[in-house]
FIMIRO-787759 format. One record per residue (C-alpha): chain; y, z, x; residue number from 1. Coordinates in pm, 1 decimal. Each point is the difference from the previous one (the first is absolute). Layout:
SITE / A / Y / Z / X / NUM
...
//
This chain:
SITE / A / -1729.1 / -1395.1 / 893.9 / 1
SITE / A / 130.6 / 324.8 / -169.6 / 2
SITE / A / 315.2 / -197.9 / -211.4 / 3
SITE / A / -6.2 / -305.6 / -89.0 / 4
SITE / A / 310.3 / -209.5 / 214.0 / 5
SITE / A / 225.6 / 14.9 / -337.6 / 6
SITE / A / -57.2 / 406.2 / -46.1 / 7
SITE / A / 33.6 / 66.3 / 393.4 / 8
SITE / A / 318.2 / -208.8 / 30.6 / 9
SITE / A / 119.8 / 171.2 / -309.4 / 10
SITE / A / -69.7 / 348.8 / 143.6 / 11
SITE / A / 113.6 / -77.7 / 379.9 / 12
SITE / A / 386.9 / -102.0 / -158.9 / 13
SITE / A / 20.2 / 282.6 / -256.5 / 14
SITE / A / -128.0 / 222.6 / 308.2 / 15
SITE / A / 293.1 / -188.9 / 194.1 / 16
SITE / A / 240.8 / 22.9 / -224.0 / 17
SITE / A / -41.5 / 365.9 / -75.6 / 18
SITE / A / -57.6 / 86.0 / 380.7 / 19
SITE / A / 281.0 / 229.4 / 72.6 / 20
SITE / A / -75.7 / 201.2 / -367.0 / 21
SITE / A / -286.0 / 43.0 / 142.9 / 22
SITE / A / 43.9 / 114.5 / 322.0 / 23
SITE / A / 227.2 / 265.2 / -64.7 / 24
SITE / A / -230.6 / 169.9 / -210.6 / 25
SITE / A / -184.4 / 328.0 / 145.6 / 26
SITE / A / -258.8 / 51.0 / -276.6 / 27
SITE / A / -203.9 / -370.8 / -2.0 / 28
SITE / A / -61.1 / -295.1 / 162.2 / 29
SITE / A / -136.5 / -318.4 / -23.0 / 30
SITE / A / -266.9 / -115.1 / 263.2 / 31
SITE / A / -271.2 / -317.5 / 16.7 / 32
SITE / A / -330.4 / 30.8 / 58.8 / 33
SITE / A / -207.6 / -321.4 / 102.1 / 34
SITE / A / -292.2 / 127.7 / -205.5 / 35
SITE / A / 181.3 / 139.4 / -330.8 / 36
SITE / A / 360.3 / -162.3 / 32.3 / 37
SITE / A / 309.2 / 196.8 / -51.8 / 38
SITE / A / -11.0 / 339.8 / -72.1 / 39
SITE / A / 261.4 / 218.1 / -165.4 / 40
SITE / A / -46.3 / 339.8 / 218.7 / 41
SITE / A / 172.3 / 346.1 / -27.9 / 42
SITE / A / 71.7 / 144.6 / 254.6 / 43
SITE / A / 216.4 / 356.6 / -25.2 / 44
SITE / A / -348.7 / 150.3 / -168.3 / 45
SITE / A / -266.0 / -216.2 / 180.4 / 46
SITE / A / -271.5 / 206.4 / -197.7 / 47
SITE / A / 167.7 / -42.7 / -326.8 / 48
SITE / A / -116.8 / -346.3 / -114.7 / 49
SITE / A / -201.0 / -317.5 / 92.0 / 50
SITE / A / 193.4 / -294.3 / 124.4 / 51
SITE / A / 26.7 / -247.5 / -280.3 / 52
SITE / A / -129.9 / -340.2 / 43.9 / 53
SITE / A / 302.7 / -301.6 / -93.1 / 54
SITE / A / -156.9 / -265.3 / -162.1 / 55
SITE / A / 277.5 / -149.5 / -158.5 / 56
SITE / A / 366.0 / -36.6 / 74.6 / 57
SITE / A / 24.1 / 113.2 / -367.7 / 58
SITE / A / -176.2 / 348.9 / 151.3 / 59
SITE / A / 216.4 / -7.3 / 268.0 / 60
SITE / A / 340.3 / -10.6 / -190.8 / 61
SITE / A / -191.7 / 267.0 / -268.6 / 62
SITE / A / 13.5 / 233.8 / 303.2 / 63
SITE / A / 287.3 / -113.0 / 177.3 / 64
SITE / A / 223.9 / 22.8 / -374.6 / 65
SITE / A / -191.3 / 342.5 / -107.4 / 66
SITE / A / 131.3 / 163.2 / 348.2 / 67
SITE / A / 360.6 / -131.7 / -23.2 / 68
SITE / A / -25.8 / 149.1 / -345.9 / 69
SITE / A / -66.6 / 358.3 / 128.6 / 70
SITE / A / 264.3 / -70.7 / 274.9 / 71
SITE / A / 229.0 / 1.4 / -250.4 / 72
SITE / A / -136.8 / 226.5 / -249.7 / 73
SITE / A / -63.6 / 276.8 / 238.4 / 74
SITE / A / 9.0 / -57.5 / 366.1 / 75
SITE / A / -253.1 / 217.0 / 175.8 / 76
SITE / A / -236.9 / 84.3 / 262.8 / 77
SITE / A / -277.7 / -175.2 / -123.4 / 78
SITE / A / -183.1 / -304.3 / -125.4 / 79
SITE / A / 59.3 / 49.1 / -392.4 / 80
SITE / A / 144.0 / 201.0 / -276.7 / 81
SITE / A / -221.7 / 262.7 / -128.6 / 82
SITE / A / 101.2 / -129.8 / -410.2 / 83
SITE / A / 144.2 / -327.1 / -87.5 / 84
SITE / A / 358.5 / 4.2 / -170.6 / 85
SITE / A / 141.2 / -265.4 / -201.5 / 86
SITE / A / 288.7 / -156.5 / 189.8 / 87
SITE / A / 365.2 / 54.4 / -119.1 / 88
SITE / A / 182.5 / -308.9 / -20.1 / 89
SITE / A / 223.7 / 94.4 / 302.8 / 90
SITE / A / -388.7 / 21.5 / 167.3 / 91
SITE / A / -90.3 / -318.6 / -83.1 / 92
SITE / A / 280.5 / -158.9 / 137.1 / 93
SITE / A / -38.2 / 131.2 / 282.1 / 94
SITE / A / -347.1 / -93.4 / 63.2 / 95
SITE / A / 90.6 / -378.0 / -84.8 / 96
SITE / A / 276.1 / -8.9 / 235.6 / 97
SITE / A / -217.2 / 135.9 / 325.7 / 98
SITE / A / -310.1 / -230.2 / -115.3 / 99
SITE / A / 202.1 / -287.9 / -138.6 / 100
SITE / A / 194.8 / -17.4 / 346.2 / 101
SITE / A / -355.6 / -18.7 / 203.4 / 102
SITE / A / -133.8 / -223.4 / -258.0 / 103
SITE / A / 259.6 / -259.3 / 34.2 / 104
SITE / A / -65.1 / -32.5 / 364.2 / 105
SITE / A / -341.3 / -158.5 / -107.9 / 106
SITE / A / 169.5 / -342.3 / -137.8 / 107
SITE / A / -298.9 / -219.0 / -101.2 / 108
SITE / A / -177.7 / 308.4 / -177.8 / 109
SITE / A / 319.6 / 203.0 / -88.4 / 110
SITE / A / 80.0 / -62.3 / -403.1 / 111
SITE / A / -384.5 / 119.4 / -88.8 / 112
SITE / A / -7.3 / 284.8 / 214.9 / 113
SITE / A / 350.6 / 107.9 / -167.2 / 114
SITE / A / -181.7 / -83.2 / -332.3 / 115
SITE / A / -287.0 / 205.1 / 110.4 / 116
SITE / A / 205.6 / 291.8 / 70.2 / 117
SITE / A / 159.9 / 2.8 / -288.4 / 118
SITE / A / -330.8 / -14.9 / -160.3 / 119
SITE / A / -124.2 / 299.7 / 213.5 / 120
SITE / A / 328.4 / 198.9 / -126.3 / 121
SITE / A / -67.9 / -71.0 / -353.9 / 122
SITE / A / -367.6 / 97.9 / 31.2 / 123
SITE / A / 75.1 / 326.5 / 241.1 / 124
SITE / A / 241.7 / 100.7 / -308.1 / 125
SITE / A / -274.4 / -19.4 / -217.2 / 126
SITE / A / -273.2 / 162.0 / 132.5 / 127
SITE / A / 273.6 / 296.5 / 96.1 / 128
SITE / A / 51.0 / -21.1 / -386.4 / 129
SITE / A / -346.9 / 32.0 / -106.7 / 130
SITE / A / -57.3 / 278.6 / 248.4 / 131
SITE / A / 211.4 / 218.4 / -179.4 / 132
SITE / A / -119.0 / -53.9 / -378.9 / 133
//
């Protein structure tokens, strides 16, 4: 087995819960593989980049948070900002409130996934910050 049964339930109901997110993107998806397990795959430049193996949900919602992030920051054509901005407040809110309202669909899992996001904002902030010294 790929996952353990606690890691693939975990994935399988984040990859539930943020279905429809994920579906109405054009620039990646998310696919399974019986010999690598899920794989995060874009697919507006299919040249531009290996799929990336999900290993853990935590993985998963790094992606999953890092694209809402540049959905906000600068919607676009394509799979990621060329240069990391620190978020404006306004931003950040923003990014909690489309997460936090897919998150909370997840109820036996949902309070440490919002602390994990709130984690991953605090941590994108920072390495925007130390990017720019």
């Amino acid at each position: 087995m790929i996952y353990t049964e606690e890691v693939r339930k975990k994935i399988e109901n984040i990859l539930k819960a943020f279905e429809n997110y994920i579906d109405n993107q054009n620039h990646f998806d998310i696919v399974c593989s019986t010999k690598v397990g899920y794989l995060w795959v874009v697919v507006d430049d299919l040249g531009s980049e290996t799929p990336e193996r999900l290993d853990t949900p935590e993985n998963l919602l790094d992606n999953l948070f890092n694209d809402i992030i540049n959905d906000v920051v600068a919607p676009r054509e394509s799979t990621s900002l060329m240069e990391e901005r620190n978020l404006t407040e306004q931003e950040a809110t923003e990014v909690r409130h489309i997460a936090s309202t897919i998150l909370n669909t997840i109820p036996e899992d949902a309070d440490g996934y919002l602390d994990y996001l709130n984690s991953y904002i605090q941590d994108y902030q920072k390495r925007c910050r130390e990017s720019m010294e």
